[in-house]
ROTORFI-814223 format. One line per 2 residues: for each residue x, y, z of C-alpha. Coordinates in steps of 0.2 Angstrom, whole numbers. Example, Ala and Ser with C-alpha at 12.3 -4.5 7.8 and 13.67 -1.06 7.14 Angstrom:
// ROTORFI-814223
62 -22 39; 68 -5 36
This chain:
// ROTORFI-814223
420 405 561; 414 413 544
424 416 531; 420 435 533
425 436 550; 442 423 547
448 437 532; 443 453 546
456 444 558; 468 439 543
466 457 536; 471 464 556
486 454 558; 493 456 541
490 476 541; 508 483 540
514 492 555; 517 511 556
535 513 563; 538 528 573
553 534 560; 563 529 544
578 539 536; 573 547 519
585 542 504; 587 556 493
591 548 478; 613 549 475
617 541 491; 623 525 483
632 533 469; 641 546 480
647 531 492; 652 520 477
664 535 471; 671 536 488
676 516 489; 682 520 470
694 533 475; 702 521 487
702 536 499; 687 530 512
695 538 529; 691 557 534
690 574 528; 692 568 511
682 577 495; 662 575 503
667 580 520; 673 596 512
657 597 505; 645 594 520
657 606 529; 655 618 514
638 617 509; 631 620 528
643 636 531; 637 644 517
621 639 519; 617 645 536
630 659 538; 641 650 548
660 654 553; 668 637 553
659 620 551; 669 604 556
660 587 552; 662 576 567
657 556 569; 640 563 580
631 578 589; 638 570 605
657 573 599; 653 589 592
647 592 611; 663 586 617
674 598 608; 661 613 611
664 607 631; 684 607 628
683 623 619; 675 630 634
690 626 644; 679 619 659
687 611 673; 682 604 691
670 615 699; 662 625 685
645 625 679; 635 626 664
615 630 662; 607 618 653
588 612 653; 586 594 664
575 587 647; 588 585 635
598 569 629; 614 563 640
625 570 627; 622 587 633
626 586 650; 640 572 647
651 583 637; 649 596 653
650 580 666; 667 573 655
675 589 658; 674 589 676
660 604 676; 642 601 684
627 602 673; 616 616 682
597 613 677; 585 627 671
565 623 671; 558 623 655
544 632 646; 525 628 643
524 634 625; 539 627 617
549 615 631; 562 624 628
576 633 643; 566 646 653
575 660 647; 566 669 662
572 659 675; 592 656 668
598 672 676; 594 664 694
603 649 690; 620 661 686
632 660 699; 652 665 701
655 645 695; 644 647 679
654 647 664; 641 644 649
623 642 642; 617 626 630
602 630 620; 593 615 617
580 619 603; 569 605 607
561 599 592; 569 611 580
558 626 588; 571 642 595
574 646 610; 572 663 614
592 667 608; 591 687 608
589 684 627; 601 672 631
614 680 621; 610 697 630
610 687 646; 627 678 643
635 696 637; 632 705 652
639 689 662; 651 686 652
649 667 648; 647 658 631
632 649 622; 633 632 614
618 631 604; 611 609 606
604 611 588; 604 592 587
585 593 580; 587 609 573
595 609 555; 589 623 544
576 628 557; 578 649 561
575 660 574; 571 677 568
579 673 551; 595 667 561
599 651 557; 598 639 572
616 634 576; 623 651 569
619 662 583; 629 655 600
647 657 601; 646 637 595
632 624 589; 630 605 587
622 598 575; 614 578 571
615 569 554; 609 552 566
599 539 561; 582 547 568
587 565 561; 579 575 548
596 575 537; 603 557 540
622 547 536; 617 535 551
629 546 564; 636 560 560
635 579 567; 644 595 565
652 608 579; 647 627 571
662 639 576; 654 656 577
665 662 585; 683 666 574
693 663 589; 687 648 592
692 641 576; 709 637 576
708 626 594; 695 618 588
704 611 571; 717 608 584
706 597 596; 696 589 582
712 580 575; 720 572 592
726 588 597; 737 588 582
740 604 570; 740 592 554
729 603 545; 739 614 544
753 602 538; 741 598 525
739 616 520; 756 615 518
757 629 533; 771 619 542
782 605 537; 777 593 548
764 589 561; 764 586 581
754 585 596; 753 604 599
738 603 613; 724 589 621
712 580 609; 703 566 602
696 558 584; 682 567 583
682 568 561; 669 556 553
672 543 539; 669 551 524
657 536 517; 645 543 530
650 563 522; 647 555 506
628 545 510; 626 565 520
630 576 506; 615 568 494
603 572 508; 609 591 512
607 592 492; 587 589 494
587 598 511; 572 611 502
563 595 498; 564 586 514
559 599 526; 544 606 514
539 587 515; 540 589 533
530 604 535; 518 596 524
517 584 538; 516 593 553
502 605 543; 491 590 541
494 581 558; 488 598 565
469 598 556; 468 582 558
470 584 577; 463 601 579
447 596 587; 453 587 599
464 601 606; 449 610 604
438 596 613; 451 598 629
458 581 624; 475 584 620
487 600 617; 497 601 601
513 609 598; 516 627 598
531 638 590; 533 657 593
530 670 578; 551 673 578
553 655 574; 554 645 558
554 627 565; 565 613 558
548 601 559; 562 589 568
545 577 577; 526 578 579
521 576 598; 504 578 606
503 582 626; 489 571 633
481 576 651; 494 567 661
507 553 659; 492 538 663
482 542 649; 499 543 639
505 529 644; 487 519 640
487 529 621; 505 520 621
497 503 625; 484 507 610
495 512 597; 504 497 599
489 486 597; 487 493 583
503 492 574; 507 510 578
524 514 584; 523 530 596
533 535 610; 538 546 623
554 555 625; 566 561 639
567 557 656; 572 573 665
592 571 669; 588 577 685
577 562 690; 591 550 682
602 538 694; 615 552 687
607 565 691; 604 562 708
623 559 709; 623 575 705
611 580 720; 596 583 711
578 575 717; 563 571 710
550 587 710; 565 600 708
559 605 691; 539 603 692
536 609 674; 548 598 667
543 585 676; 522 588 671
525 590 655; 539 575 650
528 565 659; 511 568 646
522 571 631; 520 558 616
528 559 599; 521 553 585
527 543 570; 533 557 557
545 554 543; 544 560 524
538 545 516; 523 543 527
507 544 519; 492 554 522
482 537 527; 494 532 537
492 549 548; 473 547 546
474 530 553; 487 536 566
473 551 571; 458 535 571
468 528 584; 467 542 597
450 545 592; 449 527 597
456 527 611; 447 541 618
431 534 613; 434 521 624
441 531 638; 425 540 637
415 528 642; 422 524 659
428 543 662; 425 562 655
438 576 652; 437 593 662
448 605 653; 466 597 651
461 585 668; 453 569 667
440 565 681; 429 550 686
413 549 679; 401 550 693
């Protein structure tokens, strides 16, 4: 073999691999933990968790904010808040993660699937009002990607039926809906500080009390059902079990490694945007060409820029752009499985065909590596490998509109 053609090889193998994501570090994670483990004080709702709390209350016009260990507890509690038992059920749309129909599911409720839309995969708000029945006690939003849901009418919807909202912003901090901040319009939110999310301490989340009535039952159910806030507060001289509840406050090394990325909150999602801007030209003719569809957010909303996702033609050709990605060192993936075509789900009497558009569109959906630090060649060399692709799926087959057909 010639040396020319030994180094292309070498050059192949060695060329790093482009992850699907990374966390961003801010800059004063380390030295806001190492004043943590210097106070001696490393357990919960110590000085940082304040903060978090603080910081994101003021900063979105939010009632309440109570830091929890994840999005999923904060889920729990909204559930618990909700006072569902056997026999109630919620509305939800069936592609979500499992924490949002589990904390419906723990409570002995039943999660009641809505279709989703075209433009932004989010709940059909056209379709919830058919889904309402004497049983239904509640809405979850899920802003899918950190794009809105249409919140003026679902809160319309829930007052004139008299239920209650629960906003899943999981993927949705500081993304707005008509200058509302996502997580500040339902009766209650969720947020995400996981691993994968745009403002990171590994796991963490936040419940958002909108609600002021809500507030003191969910400081309550947050601390094992104990009122030692308020023994704390100095309100009463001692604490008891006063009510049901569970651990649901976070350590506050993870408010502390939290709180240095809230502070560059501005920076990270302008980075973002940045991101999302350029992966769109990039990939523009190729929506253009009937190749693939790229995301869409309505005119009312100020996305989050949580992910980058292409819809391809239908879940083969996804499942092949996978294959290539991955041949190249690209790391790219899909995401949900409906919840209605899960094992659970069909416990829950659901099949397979239920939900057509969520089904379709799941099925061709494919997320792209996106994170702050990646670098403008990496997304050109991310675009080169669909133009790769369909290069060679061109040459055995030809597109028609979004459908792909034989080549006669």
């Amino acid at each position: 073999m010639k040396n020319s053609a030994i180094n292309k090889v070498g050059s192949h193998l060695l060329r790093s691999e482009i992850p699907f994501t990374k966390p961003f570090i801010a800059g004063n994670e380390a030295k806001y933990v190492a004043q943590v483990i210097a106070s001696g004080s490393i357990g919960s709702d110590g000085r940082f968790t304040g903060s978090c709390a603080q910081f994101l209350k003021e900063r979105f016009g939010i009632h309440e904010v109570f830091m929890t260990p994840s999005c999923t507890a904060a889920l729990e509690m909204a559930a618990m808040l909700l006072n569902l038992k056997d026999g109630d059920e919620v509305l939800m749309p069936s592609f979500t993660f499992t924490s949002t129909a589990n904390a419906v599911v723990l409570r002995g409720a039943k999660p009641v699937f809505v279709d989703i839309r075209p433009d932004t995969l989010n709940i059909d708000e056209r379709l919830v009002e058919s889904g309402i029945t004497s049983r239904t006690k509640a809405i979850f939003a899920v802003h899918y990607a950190g794009v809105g849901c249409e919140m003026d009418r679902l809160m319309a919807i829930a007052a004139k039926h008299n239920l209650l909202v629960v906003e899943d912003a999981a993927q949705a901090v500081n993304g707005y809906y008509r200058g509302r901040a996502l997580g500040s319009i339902g009766h209650l939110g969720a947020y995400s500080f996981h691993g994968t999310k745009d403002y990171t301490c590994g796991e963490g989340g936040a419940l958002c009390v909108n609600s002021p009535e809500l507030a003191a039952q969910a400081e309550i159910i947050r601390d094992k059902g104990t009122n030692r806030c308020k023994f704390f507060r100095g309100e009463v001289d001692k604490y008891s079990w006063v009510d049901a509840g569970s651990s649901y406050v976070p350590s506050e090394i993870a408010c502390a490694f939290l709180l240095a990325q809230l502070e560059m909150m501005d920076t990270i999602k302008a980075r973002r945007a940045q991101l999302a801007q350029r992966y769109r030209a990039l990939l523009n003719p190729f929506e253009q060409m009937g190749l693939l569809s790229l995301p869409q957010a309505p005119a009312e909303c100020d996305a989050s820029h949580h992910m980058y996702y292409v819809l391809l033609p239908d879940q083969e050709t996804r499942d092949r752009l996978i294959v290539h990605f991955r041949e190249r060192r690209i790391r790219a993936l899909f995401h949900y499985v409906p919840l209605h075509c899960s094992p659970m789900g069909a416990r829950l009497g659901y099949r397979e065909g239920a939900f057509p558009r969520t089904e379709q569109l799941s099925g061709r959906l494919l997320r792209l590596p996106f994170y702050p630090d990646l670098s403008a060649e990496e997304q050109q060399r991310v675009v080169r490998g669909i133009e790769s692709f369909f290069r060679v799926v061109r040459t055995r087959k030809v597109f028609t509109g979004s459908r792909l057909v034989e080549s006669a």
